[in-house]
N, C-alpha and C positions, 0 to 999 in steps of 0.2 A: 504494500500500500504506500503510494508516494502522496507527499505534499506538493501543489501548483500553484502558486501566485504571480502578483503580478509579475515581479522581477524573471520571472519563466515560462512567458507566456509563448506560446506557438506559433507559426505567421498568421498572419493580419486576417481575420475572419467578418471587419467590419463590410459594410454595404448592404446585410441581409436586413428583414425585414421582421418583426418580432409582433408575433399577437399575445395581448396577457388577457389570459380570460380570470375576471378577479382583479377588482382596483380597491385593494385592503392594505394592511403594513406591508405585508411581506414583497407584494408586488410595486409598493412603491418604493421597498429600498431598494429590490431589485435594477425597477427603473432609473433612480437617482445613481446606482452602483454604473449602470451602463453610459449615462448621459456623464458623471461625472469621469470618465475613463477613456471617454473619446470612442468608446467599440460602437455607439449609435449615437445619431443624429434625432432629435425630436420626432422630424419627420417621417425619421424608418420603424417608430413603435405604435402600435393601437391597442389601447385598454378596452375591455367590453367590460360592461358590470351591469345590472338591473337598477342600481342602487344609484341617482342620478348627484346626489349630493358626491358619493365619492368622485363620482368623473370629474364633475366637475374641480373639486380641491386638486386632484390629480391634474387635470388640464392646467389650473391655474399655476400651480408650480411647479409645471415641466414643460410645456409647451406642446408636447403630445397629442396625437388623434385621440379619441375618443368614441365609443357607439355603446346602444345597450345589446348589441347583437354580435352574440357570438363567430356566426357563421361570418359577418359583413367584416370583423375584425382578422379572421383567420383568410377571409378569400384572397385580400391583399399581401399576406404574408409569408415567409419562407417556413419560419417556423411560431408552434404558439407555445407559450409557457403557462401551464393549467394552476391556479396558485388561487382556485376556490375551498372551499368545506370540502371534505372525505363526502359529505351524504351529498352534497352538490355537484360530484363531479361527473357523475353519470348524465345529468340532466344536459353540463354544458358541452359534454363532448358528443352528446345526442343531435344536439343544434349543430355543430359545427363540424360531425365528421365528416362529410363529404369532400369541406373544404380543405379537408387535413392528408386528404389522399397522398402519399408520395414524402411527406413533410416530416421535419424531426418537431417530436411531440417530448416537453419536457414538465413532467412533474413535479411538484412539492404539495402533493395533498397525503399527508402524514397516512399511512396504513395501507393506502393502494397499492398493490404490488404490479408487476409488471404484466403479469399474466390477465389481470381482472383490467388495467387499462388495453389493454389490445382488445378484448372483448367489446369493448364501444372505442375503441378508433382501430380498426384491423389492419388497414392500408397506410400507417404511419410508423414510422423509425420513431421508438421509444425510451427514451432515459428517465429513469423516476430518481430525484433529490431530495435530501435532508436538509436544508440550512437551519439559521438559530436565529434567536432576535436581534442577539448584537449587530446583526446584517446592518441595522436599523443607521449604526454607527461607523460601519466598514469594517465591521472585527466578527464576522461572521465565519462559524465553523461549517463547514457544509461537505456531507458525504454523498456522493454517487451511483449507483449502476444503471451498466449499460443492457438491451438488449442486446442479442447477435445482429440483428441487421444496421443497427445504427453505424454509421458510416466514421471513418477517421476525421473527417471535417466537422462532423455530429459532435463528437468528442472533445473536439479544440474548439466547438461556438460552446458548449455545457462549461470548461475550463475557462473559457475569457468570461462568461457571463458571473460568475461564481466569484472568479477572482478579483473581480470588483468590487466583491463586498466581502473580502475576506480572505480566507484560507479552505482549498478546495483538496479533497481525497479520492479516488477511485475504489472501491468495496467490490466483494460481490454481493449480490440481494440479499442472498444469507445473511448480512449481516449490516442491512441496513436496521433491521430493530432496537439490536445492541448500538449503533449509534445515535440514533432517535433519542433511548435511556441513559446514554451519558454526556451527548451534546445539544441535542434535539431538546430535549427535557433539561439541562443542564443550568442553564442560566438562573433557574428557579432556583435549582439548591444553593445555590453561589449568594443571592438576594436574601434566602433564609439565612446564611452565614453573617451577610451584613448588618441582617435584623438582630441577629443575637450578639453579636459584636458590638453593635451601637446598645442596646439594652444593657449590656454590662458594663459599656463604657460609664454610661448614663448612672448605675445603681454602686459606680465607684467614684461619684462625684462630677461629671463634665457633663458640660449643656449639650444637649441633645445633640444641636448642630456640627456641633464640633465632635462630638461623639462619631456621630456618623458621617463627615467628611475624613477623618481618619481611618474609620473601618474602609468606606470606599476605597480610598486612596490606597490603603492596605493590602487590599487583593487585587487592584489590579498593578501595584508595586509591582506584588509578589509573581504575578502570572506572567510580565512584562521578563522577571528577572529569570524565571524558568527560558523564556522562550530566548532572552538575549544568550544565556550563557552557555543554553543547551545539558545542561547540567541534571540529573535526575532530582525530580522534586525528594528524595530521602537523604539524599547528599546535600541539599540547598537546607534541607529543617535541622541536623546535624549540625550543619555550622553557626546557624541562629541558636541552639540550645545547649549553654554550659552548664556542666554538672553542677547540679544544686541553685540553679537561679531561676528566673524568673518564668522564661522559658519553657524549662522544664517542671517548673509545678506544673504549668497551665497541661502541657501536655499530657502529663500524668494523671491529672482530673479527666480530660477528653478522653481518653484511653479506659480510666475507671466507667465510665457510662455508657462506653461502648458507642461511640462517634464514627471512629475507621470502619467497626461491622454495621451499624447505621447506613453508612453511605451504598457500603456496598449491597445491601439487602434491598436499600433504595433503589439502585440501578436493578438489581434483575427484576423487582416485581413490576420498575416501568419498561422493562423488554417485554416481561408475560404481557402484560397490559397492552403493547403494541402489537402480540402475533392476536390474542382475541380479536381487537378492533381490526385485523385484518378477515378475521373470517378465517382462517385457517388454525 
C-alpha cells in the first residue's frame, strides 16, 4: 500500500470534465480541493443536488455549473463522483446511468461496495473511496479500490482528485472497512481526545479556552511531528516520558483504564459496523 500526494503526482490528467452528484461537505471540499490545485477549471465541474439552497452556496463560492438533474450533470461529463447518502445512491445513479455508459464512476458513499454499484451503473469503470472530514481543511486521509476494468488514467484522475485534499492510498476492497474504522471514522475519536483533554485541562484550573486551544494544538503538534520525522509513534511517546515524571503518571492512569484496549475495541466494532451497513 503506497502513499500519493501532491508532491507525486502522475502526468497532467486536467481538461476532463467532472459531474458531483451531491452538493454536501464532502463534495465541496472535494471541489474546492480540485479548483484550488489547478487539476479543474470552474467550468469543467457540474454539481447536481435536489437541495437548491446547497447549489446555490456551492455556485456562489466556486463559480461552478450547477443542475438539480443528475443525468443533465453527468451527460456533459467524463467522469461523475457519487458523494450522496448510502440509501441515496441507488436512486441517483438510477437517473443518471445511461449517461455514465463508458465513464469512470467514483464513489464515496460509505458501505457501497463495488459489486452492489455496478448493479445500477453496469457500463461504467468503477472506483469506490474513503476520504475523512479533515478533507474539509486539505489534511484528508483517503483510501481506494479499484475495479478491474478501471483504466490507468482512471487511476491517476482518482490520485490527482484525492491529493488535493490530502493524503491518498490504494487498498484492496477487503479492506476498505478497516479503513472507514480507523480513518473514515477517525477524526471522531481524535475530537473525543480533545474533549477530554480540555475537560481536565479545565478541572486542573485553566479557562476553558485556553484549555482547549492547547489540547488542539497538542494533537495536531503531535500528529505533524509523527509524520515530519517519520519516526514510530512508540518511539516518539518514549522520548516525551521520563521515569517517574509527569508523563509517565499520566500514562500509567491511561493504561490502568484501559485506553490503548478502548481504542482498539473501538476500531473493530466500527469495521463490524461497516460490513452490516454493507449488506454482506
Amino acid at each position: 500500500m503506497t502513499a500519493f500526494t501532491n508532491k507525486g503526482c502522475p502526468p497532467n490528467v486536467a481538461g476532463m470534465t467532472i459531474a458531483f452528484f451531491g452538493a454536501g461537505k464532502m463534495a465541496s471540499a472535494l471541489i474546492q480541493g480540485l479548483l484550488r490545485s489547478g487539476i479543474c477549471q470552474p467550468g469543467d465541474i457540474t454539481a447536481a443536488s435536489p437541495d437548491p439552497s446547497h447549489l446555490k452556496a456551492l455556485q456562489d463560492s466556486t463559480g461552478i455549473h450547477v443542475t438539480a438533474s443528475n443525468s443533465e450533470a453527468a451527460r456533459a461529463a467524463d467522469a461523475a463522483i457519487l458523494c450522496v447518502k448510502p440509501k441515496e445512491a441507488a436512486a441517483a445513479l438510477a437517473q443518471a446511468s445511461p449517461e455514465l455508459d463508458g465513464k469512470l464512476l467514483l464513489s464515496i458513499a460509505a458501505g457501497l461496495r463495488l459489486s452492489t454499484l455496478k448493479k445500477s451503473a453496469p457500463a461504467s469503470r468503477i472506483v469506490r473511496a474513503m476520504p475523512n472530514t479533515p478533507a474539509l481543511v486539505g489534511k484528508s486521509a483517503t483510501a481506494y479500490a479499484a475495479a478491474p476494468e478501471a483504466t490507468a488514467l482512471d487511476i491517476a484522475m482518482v490520485e490527482r482528485i484525492f491529493s488535493s485534499i490530502g493524503e491518498v492510498h490504494a487498498v484492496e476492497e477487503n479492506l476498505i472497512d478497516a479503513v472507514t474504522a480507523v480513518s473514515g471514522s477517525g477524526p471522531a475519536y481524535i475530537f473525543l481526545v480533545i474533549e477530554a483533554m480540555t475537560e481536565g485541562g479545565i478541572r486542573c484550573g485553566l479557562p476553558a479556552s485556553l484549555a482547549q486551544r492547547l489540547a488542539i494544538q497538542t494533537v495536531a503538534g503531535a500528529g505533524e511531528l509523527c509524520l515530519q520525522t517519520g519516526e514510530d509513534p512508540a518511539t516518539l511517546r518514549e522520548m516525551v516520558t521520563s521515569p517517574g515524571g509527569t508523563t509517565a503518571a499520566a500514562l500509567a492512569t491511561l493504561e490502568k483504564h484501559g485506553v490503548r484496549s478502548a481504542f482498539i475495541e473501538a476500531i473493530q466494532a466500527a469495521e463490524r459496523r461497516a460490513v452490516e451497513l454493507s449488506g454482506e
